[in-house]
C-alpha positions as CSV (number, residue, x, y, z in Angstrom):
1,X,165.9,51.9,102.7
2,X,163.9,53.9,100.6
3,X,165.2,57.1,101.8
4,X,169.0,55.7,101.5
5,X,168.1,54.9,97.6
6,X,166.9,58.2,96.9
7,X,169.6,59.9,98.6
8,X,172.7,57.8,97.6
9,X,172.8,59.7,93.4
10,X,172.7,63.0,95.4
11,X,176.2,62.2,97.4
12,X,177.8,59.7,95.1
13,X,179.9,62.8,93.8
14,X,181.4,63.4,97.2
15,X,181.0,60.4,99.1
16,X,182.3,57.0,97.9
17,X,179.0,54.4,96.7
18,X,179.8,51.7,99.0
19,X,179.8,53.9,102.0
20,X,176.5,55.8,101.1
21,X,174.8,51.6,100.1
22,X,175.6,51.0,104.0
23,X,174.9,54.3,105.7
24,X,172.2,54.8,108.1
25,X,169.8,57.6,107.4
26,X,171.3,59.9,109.9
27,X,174.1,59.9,108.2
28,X,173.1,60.7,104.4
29,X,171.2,63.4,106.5
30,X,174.2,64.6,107.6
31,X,176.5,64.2,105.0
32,X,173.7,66.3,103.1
33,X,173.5,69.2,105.4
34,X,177.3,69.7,105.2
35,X,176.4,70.6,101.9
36,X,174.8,73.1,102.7
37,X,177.5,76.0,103.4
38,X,174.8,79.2,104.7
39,X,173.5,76.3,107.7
40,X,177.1,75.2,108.2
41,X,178.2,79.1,109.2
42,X,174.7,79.2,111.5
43,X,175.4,76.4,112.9
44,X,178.4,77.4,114.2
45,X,176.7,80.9,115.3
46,X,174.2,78.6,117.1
47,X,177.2,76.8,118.9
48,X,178.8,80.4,120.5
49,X,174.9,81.0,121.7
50,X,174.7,77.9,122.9
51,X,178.4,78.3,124.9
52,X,177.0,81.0,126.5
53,X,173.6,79.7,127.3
54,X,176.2,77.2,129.7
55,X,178.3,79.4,131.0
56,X,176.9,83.0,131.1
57,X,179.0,84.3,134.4
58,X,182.3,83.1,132.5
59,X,181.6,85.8,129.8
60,X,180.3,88.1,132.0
61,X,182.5,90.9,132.8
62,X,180.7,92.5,135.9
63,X,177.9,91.5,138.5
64,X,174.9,92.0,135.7
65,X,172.8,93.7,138.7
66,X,175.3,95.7,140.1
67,X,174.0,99.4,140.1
68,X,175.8,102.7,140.1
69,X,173.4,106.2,138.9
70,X,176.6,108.0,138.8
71,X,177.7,106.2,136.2
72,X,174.7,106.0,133.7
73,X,174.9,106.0,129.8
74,X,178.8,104.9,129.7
75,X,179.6,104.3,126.0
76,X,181.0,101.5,125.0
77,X,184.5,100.4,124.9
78,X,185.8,98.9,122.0
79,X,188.7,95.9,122.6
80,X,191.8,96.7,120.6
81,X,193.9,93.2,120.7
82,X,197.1,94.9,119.8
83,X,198.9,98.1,121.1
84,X,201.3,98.6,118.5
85,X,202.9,95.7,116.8
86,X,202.5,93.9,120.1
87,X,199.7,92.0,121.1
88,X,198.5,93.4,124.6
89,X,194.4,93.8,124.9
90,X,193.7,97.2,125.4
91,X,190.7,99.2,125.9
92,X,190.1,102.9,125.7
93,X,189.5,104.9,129.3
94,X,186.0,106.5,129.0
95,X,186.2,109.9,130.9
96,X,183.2,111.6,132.6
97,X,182.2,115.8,132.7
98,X,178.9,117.0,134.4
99,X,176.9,119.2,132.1
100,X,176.5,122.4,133.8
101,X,173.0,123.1,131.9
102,X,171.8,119.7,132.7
103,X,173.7,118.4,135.5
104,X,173.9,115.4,133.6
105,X,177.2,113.3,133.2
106,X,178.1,113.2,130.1
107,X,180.8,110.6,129.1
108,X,183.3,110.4,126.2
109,X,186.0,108.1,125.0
110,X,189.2,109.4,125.7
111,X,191.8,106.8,123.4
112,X,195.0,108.5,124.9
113,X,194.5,106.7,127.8
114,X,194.2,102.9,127.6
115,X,193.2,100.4,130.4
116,X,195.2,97.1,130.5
117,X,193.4,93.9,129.7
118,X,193.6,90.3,129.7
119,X,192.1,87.1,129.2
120,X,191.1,84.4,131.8
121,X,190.9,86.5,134.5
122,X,189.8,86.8,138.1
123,X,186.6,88.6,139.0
124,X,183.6,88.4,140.9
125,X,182.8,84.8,142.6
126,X,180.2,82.7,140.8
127,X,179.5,78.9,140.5
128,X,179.6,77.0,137.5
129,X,176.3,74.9,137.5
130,X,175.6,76.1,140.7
131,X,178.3,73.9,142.1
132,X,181.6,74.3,141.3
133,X,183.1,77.6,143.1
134,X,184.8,79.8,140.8
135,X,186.3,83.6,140.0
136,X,187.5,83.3,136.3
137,X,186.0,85.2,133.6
138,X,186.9,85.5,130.0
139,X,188.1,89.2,130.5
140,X,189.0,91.6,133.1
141,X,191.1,94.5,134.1
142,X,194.9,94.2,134.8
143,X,194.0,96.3,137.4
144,X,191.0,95.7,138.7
145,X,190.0,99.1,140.5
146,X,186.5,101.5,140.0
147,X,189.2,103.4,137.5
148,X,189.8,100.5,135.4
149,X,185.8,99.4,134.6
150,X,185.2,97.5,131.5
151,X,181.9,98.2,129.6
152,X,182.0,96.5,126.1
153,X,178.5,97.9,125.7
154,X,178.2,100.2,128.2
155,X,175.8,100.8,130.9
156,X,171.9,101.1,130.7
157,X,170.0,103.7,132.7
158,X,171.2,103.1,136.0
159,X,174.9,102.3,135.4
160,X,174.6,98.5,135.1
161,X,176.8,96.8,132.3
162,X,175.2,96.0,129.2
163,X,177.4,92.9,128.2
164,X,177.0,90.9,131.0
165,X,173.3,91.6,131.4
166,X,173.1,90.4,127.7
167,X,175.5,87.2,128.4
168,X,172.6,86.3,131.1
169,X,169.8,87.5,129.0
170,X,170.9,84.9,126.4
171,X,171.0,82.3,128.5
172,X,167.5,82.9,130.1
173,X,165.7,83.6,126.4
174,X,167.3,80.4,124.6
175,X,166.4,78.3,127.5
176,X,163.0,79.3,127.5
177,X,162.6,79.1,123.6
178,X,163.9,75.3,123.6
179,X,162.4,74.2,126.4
180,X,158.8,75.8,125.3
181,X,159.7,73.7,121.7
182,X,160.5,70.6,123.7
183,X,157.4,70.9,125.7
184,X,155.4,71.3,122.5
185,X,157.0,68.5,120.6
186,X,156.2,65.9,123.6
187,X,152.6,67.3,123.0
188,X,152.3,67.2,119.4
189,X,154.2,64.1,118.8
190,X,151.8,62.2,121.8
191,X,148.3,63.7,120.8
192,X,149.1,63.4,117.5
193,X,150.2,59.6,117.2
194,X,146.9,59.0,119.8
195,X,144.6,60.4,117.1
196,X,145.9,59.0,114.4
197,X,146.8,55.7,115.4
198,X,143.3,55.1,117.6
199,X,140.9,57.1,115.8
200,X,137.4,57.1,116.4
201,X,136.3,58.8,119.4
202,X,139.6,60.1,120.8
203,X,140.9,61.3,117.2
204,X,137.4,63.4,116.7
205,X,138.0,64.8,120.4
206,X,141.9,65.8,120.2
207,X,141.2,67.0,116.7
208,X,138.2,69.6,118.1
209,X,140.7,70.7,120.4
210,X,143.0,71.6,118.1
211,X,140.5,73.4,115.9
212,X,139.6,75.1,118.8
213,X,143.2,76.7,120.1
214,X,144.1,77.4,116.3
215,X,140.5,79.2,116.2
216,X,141.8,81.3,118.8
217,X,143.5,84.9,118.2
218,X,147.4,83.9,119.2
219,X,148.7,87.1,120.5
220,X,145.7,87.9,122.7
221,X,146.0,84.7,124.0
222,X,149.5,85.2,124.9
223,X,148.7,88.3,126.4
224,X,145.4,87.7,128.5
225,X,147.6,84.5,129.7
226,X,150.7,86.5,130.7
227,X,148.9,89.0,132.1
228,X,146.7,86.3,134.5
229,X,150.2,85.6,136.0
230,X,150.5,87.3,139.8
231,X,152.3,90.7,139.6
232,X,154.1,89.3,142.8
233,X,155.5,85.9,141.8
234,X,159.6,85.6,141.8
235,X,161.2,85.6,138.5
236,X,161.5,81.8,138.5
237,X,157.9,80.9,139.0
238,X,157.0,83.9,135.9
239,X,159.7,82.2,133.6
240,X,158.4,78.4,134.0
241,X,154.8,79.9,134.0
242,X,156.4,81.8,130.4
243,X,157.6,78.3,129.1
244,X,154.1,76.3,129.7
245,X,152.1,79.5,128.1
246,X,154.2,79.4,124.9
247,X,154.0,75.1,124.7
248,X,150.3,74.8,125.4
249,X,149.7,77.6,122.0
250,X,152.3,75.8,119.6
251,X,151.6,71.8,119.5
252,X,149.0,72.0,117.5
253,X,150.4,72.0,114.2
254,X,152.6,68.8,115.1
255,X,150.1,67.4,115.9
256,X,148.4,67.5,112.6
257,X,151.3,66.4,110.8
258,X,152.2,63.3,113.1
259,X,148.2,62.3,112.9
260,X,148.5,62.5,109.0
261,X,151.7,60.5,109.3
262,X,150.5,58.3,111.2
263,X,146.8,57.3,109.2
264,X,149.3,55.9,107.2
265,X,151.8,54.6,109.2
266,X,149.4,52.0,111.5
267,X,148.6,50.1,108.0
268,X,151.8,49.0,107.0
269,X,153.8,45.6,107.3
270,X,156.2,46.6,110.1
271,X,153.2,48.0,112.5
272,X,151.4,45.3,112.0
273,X,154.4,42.9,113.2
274,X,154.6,44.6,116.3
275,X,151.3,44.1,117.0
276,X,151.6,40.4,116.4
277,X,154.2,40.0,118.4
278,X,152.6,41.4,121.6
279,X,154.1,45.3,121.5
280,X,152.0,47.5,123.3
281,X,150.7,50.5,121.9
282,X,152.5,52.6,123.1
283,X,155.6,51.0,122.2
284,X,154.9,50.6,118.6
285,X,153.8,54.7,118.7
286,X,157.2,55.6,120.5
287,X,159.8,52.6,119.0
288,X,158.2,52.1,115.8
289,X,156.7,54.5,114.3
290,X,157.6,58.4,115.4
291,X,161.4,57.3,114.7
292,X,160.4,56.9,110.9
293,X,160.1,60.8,110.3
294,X,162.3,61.9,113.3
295,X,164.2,63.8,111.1
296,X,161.4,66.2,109.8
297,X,160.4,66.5,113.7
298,X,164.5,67.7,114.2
299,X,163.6,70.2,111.3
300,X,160.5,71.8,112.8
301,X,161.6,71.8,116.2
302,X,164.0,74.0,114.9
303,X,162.1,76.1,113.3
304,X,159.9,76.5,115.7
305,X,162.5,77.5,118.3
306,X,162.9,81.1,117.1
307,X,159.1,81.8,117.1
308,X,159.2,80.7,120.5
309,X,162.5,82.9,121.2
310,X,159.8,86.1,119.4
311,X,157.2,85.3,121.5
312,X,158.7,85.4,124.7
313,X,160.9,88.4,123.7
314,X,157.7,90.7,122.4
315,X,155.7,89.5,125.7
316,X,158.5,90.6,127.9
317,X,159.3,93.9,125.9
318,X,155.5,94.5,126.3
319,X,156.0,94.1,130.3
320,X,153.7,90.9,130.0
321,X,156.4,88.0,130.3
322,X,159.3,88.0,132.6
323,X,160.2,91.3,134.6
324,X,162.9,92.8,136.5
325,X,164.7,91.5,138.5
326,X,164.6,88.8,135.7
327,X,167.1,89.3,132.9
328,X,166.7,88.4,129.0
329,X,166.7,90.4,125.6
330,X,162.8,91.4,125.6
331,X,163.4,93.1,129.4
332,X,166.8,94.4,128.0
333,X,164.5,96.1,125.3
334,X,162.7,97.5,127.9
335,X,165.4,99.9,128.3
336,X,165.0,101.2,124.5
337,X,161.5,102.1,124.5
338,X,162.3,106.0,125.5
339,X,163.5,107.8,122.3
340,X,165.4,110.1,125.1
341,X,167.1,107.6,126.0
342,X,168.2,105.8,122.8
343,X,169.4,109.3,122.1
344,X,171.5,109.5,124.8
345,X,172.4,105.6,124.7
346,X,172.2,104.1,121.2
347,X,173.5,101.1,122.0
348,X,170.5,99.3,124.5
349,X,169.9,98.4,120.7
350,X,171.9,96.0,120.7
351,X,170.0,93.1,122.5
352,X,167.9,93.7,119.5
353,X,170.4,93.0,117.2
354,X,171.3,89.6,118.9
355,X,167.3,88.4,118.6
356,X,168.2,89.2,114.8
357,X,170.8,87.3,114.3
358,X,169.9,84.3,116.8
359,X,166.3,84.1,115.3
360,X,168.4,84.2,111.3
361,X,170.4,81.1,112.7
362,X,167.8,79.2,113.6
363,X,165.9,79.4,110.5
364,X,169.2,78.3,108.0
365,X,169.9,75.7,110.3
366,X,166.2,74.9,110.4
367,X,166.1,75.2,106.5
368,X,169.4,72.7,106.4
369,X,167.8,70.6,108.2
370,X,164.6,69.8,106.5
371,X,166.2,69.8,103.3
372,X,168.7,67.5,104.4
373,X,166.1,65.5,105.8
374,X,164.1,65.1,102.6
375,X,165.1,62.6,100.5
376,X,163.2,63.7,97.4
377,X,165.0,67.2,97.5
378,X,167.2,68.4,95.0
């Protein structure tokens, strides 16, 4: 109620009084971040990442591992919607001559000659989940022949394309980032509300613990951890092995704010209640009293997913995290390390780029959020 009567002058302007007396506090939080215009525009940034997190084949263009030397180092293709005054996707044939001094192929875009394109189309089989069977794709060929390839960002070293390895690379370093915040939120909120509601013995011993991993050097951590992990494990045993690394280094500042919230939590009116009425402890931790500053726990987590989105990208790019045959933007780096090749191919930049602009998101929405969330903000 407290938070509704501090937040109620702020929205009065564009909200009607009676509905901002009666409205819950996810609501004014709400109503207050669609006041914010910067987080608005991220958010819906966040919402085409998180599309493609769901449904990478669908975007993808090509098999993301399918391999072909000979053609290496394509550029890419731009998509013209219209040819002419009528709308008919289009992209420009790229044409290949071998470089007598080098014996290298060297490709250029020829845009005389156009390759037919359309939306929704059939390509190579996939499943949606794993379990619905499926050939559509967002785009394809008209005619879908070795002459008509489509490389929106062309190929990396050994002919592979660039777009759909980034539309999987997506999905695999988002999923890793959110579940590694999720993971550490379950931590932080649990060992925090334990020390701070019990106290005493268990509060000095969880709070020595977190002295000691916040003592500790984090990026050595990281990479004496990732580097423990067996150079022979499959890709999927690496990238849950990824998640728990990154979870078990970030709770530990949660956890110092829930135990501060909570010292002062487990003396008021409504704990005491519970406990009266028989509520285990448990209960009133999880029902009663984390719900009361859920919203500045929304705000951090997402914050905190874009470190986690870093992290997992450097340790990859440094060939410590997940490897090939594994696919997501810090092995996609890999590929730009060699200043001969981003000479020859500027664009394995590009998953670069993407971290940019995912990680920039996060943080307005993440700023939105917690001032949204604050009911003493301005």
């Amino acid at each position: 109620m407290e938070e509704s009567l501090d937040t109620a002058p702020l929205l009065k302007e564009a909200i009607p009084e009676d509905r901002v007396s009666v409205a819950s506090n996810a609501q004014l939080v709400w109503w207050r971040f669609t006041k914010h215009k910067p987080a608005l525009v991220a958010m819906v940034v966040l919402f085409m990442f998180f599309v493609v997190l769901l449904f990478p084949a669908f975007f993808s263009i090509q098999e993301p591992e399918l391999t072909d030397a000979k053609l290496a180092f394509i550029p890419s293709q731009s998509l013209h919607l219209f040819d002419g005054a009528k709308l008919r996707p289009w992209v420009p044939t790229v044409v290949g001559k071998r470089n007598p001094t080098t014996l290298r192929m060297e490709w250029k875009i020829d845009a005389s000659k156009k390759i037919a394109v359309r939306f929704l189309s059939q390509g190579y089989p996939y499943k949606i989940f794993g379990l619905i069977p499926t050939r559509l794709h967002i785009l394809g060929a008209v005619r879908a022949d070795e002459q008509n390839r489509i490389y929106l960002l062309g190929t990396d070293r050994l002919g592979r394309d660039q777009w759909s390895r980034l539309m999987f690379a997506t999905q695999t370093s988002m999923t890793i980032g959110m579940v590694s915040v999720a993971l550490s939120i379950f931590l932080g909120v649990l060992l925090g509300g334990i020390s701070g509601y019990f106290g005493g013995f268990v509060d000095l011993v969880i709070q020595r613990l977190i002295e000691l991993l916040q003592s500790l050097p984090t990026i050595p951590i990281w990479l004496a951890l990732s580097a423990a992990l067996p150079r022979d494990w499959p890709p999927t045993r690496v990238f849950f092995a990824i998640t728990i690394i990154l979870a078990l280094i970030g709770w530990t500042t949660l956890a110092r704010e829930v135990r501060g919230r909570f010292l002062s939590l487990r003396e008021e009116d409504f704990v005491l209640s519970a406990e009266l009425v028989g509520c285990s402890r448990m209960r009133i931790i999880l029902r009663h009293m984390v719900p009361t500053f859920s919203s500045h726990i929304i705000a951090t987590s997402t914050l905190a997913i874009p470190v986690m989105i870093i992290s997992e990208t450097s340790l990859s790019f440094l060939g410590l995290g997940l490897r090939p045959p594994a696919i997501s933007w810090g092995v996609l780096l890999q590929e730009a390390q060699n200043i001969q090749t981003l000479a020859l191919a500027p664009w394995l930049l590009i998953p670069g780029l993407v971290v940019v602009i995912a990680v920039l998101a996060f943080n307005i929405v993440g700023d939105g959020l917690r001032d949204a969330a604050d009911p003493y903000g301005k």
